[in-house]
N, C-alpha and C positions, 0 to 999 in steps of 0.2 A: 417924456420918452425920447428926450433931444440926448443924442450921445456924442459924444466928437467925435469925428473922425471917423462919421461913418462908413461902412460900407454901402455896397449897391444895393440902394433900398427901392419897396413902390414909392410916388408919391402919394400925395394927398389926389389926386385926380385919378391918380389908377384905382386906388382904395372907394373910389366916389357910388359906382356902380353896386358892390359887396357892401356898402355901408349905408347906400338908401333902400336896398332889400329886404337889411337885417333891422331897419327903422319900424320899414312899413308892416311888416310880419308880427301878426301877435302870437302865434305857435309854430312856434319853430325844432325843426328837426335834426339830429346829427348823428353821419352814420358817419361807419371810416372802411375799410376791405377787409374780407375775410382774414382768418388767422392775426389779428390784430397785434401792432407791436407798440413798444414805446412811444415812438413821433405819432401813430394817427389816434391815439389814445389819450396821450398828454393834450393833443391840441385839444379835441374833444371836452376834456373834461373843464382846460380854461378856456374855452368858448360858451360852454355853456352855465359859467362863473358869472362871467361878464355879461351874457345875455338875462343870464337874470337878475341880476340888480340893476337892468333896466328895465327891466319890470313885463320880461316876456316869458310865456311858459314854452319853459325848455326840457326834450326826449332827447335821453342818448337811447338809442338802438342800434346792435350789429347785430351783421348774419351770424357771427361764430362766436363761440365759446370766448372769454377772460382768459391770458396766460397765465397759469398760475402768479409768474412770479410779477405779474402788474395788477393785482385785484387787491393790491393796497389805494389804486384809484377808488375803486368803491368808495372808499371811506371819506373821500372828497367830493362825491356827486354818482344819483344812482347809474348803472349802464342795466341795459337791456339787452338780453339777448333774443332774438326772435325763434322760436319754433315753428312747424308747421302746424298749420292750424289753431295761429294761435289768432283768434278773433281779435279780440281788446288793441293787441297792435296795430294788425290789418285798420282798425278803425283810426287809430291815430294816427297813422299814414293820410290816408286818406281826409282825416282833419285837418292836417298841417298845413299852413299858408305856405312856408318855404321848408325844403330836404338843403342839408351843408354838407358835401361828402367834400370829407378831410382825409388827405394822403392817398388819394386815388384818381389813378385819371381817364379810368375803364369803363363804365357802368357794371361791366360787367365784374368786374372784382367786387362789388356790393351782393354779389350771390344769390339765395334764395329773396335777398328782398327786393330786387330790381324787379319783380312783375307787379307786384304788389304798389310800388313808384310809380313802374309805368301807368296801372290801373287809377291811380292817385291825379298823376298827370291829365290820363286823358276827363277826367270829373271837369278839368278846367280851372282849377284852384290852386294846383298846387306847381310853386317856382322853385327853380334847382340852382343850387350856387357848387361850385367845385374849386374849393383850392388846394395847392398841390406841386409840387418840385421834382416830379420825375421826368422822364423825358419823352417824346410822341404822344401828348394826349391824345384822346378823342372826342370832339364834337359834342357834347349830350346835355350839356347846362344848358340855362338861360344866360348866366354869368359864369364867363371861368378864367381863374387866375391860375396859372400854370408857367410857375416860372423856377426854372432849371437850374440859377444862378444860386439858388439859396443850398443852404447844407442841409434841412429837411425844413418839413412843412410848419413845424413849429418857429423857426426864424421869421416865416413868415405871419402865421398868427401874434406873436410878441409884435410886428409890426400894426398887424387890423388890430388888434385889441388898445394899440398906442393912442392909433387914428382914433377910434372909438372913443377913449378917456378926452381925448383933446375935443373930438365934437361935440360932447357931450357934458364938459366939464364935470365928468365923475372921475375918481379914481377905482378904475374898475379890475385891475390888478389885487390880489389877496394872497398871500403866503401860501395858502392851497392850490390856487391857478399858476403863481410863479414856480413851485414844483415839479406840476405836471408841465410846466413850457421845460422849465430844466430838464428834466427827466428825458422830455422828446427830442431836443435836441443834442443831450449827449448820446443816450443811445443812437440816433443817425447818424453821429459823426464819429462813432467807434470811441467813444470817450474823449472827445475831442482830437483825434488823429488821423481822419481821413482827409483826402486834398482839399474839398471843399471848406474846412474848421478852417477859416479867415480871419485875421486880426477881429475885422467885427463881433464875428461869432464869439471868442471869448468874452470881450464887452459888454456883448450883449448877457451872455450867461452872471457876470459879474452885476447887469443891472437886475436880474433875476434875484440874485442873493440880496441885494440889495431891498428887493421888493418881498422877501422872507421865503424866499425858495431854501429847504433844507440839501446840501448836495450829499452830506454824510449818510442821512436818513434814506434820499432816494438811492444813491449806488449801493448801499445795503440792502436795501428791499431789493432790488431788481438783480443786484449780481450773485446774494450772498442766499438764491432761496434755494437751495437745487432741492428736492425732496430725499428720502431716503431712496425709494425708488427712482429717482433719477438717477444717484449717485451709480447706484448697480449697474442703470444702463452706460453711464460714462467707464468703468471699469469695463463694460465687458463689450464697448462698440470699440476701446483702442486698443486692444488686441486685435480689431480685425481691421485695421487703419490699412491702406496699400501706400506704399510709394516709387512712385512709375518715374520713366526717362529721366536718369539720374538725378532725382529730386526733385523735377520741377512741377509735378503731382500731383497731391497725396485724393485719393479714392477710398471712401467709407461707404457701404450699404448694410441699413437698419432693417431687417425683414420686422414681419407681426410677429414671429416666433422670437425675436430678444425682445418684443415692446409685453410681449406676453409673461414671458421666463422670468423679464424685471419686474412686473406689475405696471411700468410706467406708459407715460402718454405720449402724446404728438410734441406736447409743447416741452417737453424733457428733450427731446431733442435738440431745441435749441442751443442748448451750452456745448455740446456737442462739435459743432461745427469749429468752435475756436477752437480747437483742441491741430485743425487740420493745416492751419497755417504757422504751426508753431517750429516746424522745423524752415531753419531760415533759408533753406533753397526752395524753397515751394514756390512757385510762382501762383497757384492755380487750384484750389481747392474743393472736391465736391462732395453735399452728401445726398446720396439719395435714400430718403423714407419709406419702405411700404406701408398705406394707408386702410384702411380698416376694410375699404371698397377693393384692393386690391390695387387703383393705380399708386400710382412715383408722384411724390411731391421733393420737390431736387433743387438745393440750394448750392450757390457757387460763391466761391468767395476768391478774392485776387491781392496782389501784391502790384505796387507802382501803380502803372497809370494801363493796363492790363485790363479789357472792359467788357469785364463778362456778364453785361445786360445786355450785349452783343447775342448772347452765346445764349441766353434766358429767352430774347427775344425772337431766337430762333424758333423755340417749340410753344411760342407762346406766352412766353412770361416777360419777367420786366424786372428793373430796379434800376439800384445805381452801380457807376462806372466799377467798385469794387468790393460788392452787396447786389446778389440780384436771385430771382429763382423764377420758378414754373410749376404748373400743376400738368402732368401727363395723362394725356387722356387715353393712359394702355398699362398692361400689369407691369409692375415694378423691374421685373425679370426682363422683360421686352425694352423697356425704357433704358435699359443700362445698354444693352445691346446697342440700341440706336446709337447712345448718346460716348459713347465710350470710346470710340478712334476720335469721334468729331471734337472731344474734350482736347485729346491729345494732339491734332493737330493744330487746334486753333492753339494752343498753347504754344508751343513750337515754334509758330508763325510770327505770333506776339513778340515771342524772346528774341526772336534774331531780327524782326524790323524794328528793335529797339536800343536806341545807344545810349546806352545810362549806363551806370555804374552801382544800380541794382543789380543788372544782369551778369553774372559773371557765366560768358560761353561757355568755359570748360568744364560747366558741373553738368 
């Protein structure tokens, strides 16, 4: 797992901690945050590669649903979703020697299953590891690696799973785990193009393929699924696209009534959002969803160095510098309200304390 020229990695002494956990643990656990994507998925799934061919019994469970367009994981290791009331899990919770929430650094983004943890917890058996690359964690592992430096979480799992082969003298790397590390780490870094994608990063992805990661197979699966009823909804949300203060922008709101009129879902919405930074004056892009409960689930997306986990982190929510969102806790109608001067200012504010040669003033 030696690469030249590497970038800022842990060492073997940071790794020490998450590596005598996942020794001593005979069932082991892995969740990742609700509405799951790429990165906490991918890691997931080559985590729990790696952990079982050393010989540990490994549960993926999440609170939410499979995206459509990533339940070609499946096919590489089962996931679990959790329902209420569903006993069987509840108990394997509760069995687990150690929980690994991957790509989260909230407890509370674990959703309906953090009482069920806590319950687990307080039994006195069960230890919490967290790793994770977004930014202000909070408090709540036993172990937590939470480092901001990496491009997602998956950079950092290709690193534990290194440490892992090297203390273990296995090669614990398989053409189905180097996929799903691929997979999580391009989708994080917008196909290799956001600031964080670092000489490393690519290296790294090249020692992926090297390890039989398919990158044709995964950008197909992942970019190339929109369903039919997706596609309807992409026809008929850019018709209703807004483009505010001379481009710098653009404003999409998805009511239940187009998720309804298309037949489509939550996670159809995702392709969606590229569609809002595609005029190149935008600086600043948002969409807000109405959700089946009635509130605003509201993704923002940026141009440069623009940091609208800033702007997430305001009503609650999180991400990264040019990827981030929130869940509102008020009807969809209300939430724009709120959120709608505050977008445009902060946008505004951005572009003029900034002197790059992205920004051109006069648009």
């Amino acid at each position: 797992m030696i690469i030249p020229e590497r970038g800022r990695t842990l060492s073997s002494q940071d790794w020490q901690p998450v590596i005598t956990e996942m020794l001593q643990a005979e069932t082991i656990l892995l969740t990742t945050h609700e509405n799951s994507d790429g990165d906490g998925l991918g890691c997931e799934i080559a985590l729990a590669i790696a952990l079982k061919a050393l010989g540990k019994e490994v549960l993926i469970c999440n609170p939410t649903d499979v995206p459509a367009n990533y339940r070609f994981f499946k096919e590489f290791y089962d996931i679990r979703v959790f329902k209420d009331n569903d006993e069987e899990l509840i108990q394997d919770i509760c069995m687990s020697d150690l929980l690994v929430v991957l790509d989260a650094n909230h407890h509370d983004r674990t959703g309906k299953l953090w009482p069920h943890i806590e319950f687990a917890r307080e039994l006195g058996k069960l230890r919490i590891v967290c790793i994770d690359h977004h930014l202000e964690p909070r408090d709540f592992a036993d172990v937590m690696v939470c480092e901001n430096y990496a491009s997602s979480t998956g950079e950092l799992i290709c690193d534990l799973i290194g440490e892992l082969s090297t203390r273990t003298g296995m090669e614990l790397f398989t053409p189905d785990s180097a996929s799903a590390l691929y997979a999580a780490i391009m989708t994080d870094t917008g196909s290799f193009r956001f600031p964080k994608t670092t000489p490393y990063v690519y290296r790294l992805a090249g020692l992926l393929v090297e390890k039989g990661a398919n990158p044709e197979m995964v950008y197909d699966r992942i970019y190339n699924s929109l369903s039919p009823e997706g596609l309807k909804l992409l026809g008929l949300s850019l018709a209703s696209i807004k483009i505010l203060d001379n481009g710098l922008v653009s404003w999409l709101f998805i009511s239940r009534e187009m998720l309804e009129e298309t037949g489509s879902k939550l996670f159809d919405t995702d392709i969606v959002i590229r569609y809002l930074l595609s005029v190149p004056t935008v600086r600043v892009a948002v969409l807000i969803v109405e959700m089946q409960d009635g509130r605003a689930k509201v993704s923002f997306r940026s141009r440069g160095k623009i940091p609208v986990n800033q702007l997430a982190g305001q009503y609650g929510g999180g991400g990264h510098m040019n990827a981030a969102g929130c869940l509102m806790q008020m009807s969809a109608e209300k939430a724009q309200q709120v959120i709608f001067e505050e977008v445009r200012r902060f946008t505004r504010e951005q572009v003029d304390s900034q002197e790059s040669p992205l920004f051109d003033r006069k648009s």
